[in-house]
N, C-alpha and C positions, 0 to 999 in steps of 0.2 A: 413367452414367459421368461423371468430372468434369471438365473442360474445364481445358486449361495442363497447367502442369510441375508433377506429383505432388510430387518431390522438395521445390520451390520452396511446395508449399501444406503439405506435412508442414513443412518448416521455420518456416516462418509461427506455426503452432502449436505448438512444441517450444522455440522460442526465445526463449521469452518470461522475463524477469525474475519471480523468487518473489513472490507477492504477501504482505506481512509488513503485521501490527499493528500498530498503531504509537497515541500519545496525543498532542495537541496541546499544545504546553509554551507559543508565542508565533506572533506573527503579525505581518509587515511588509506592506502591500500583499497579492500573490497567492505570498510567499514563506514557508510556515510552519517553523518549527521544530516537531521530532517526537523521541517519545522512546518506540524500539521495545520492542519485549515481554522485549527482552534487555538493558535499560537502556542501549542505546549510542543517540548522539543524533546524529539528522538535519537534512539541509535538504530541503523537501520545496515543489515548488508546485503552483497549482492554480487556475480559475479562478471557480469555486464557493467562497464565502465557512464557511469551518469556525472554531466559539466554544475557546478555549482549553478542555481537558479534553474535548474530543471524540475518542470514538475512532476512528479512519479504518482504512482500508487503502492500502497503501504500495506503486509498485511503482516500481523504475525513476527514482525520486527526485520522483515525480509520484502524488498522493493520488487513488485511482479513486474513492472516495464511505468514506459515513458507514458506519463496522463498530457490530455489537451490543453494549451497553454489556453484556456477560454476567460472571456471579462467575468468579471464577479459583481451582480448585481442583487441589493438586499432591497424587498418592499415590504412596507408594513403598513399592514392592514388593520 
């Protein structure tokens, strides 16, 4: 059984910001500009050093690591 307030540990896990794709446009220091999967553009920091044209994951306005440079393929049905 888990130790503390259930409520307080579901929350913990439930409230977390969507974690989005995002591309590296520019870079000041540990403050990148980002430009998401849906073309709108971010500020995004971090303290891990990421090369323009890297694709990251985005959460929260804070990049958690390097995403898979994978094809982008759209069908419609």
């Amino acid at each position: 059984m888990a130790s503390g307030n259930l409520w307080q540990l579901f929350k913990n896990v439930t409230e977390q910001g969507a974690k989005q794709l995002a591309t590296v446009i520019d870079r000041t220091g540990s403050s990148y500009t980002v430009t998401m999967q849906g073309g709108s553009v971010s500020m995004a920091t971090s303290s891990a050093a990421y090369d323009i044209g890297n694709k990251v994951f985005v959460r929260d306005g804070e990049i958690l690591g390097i995403a898979p440079d994978l094809p982008y393929t759209e069908i419609e049905v």
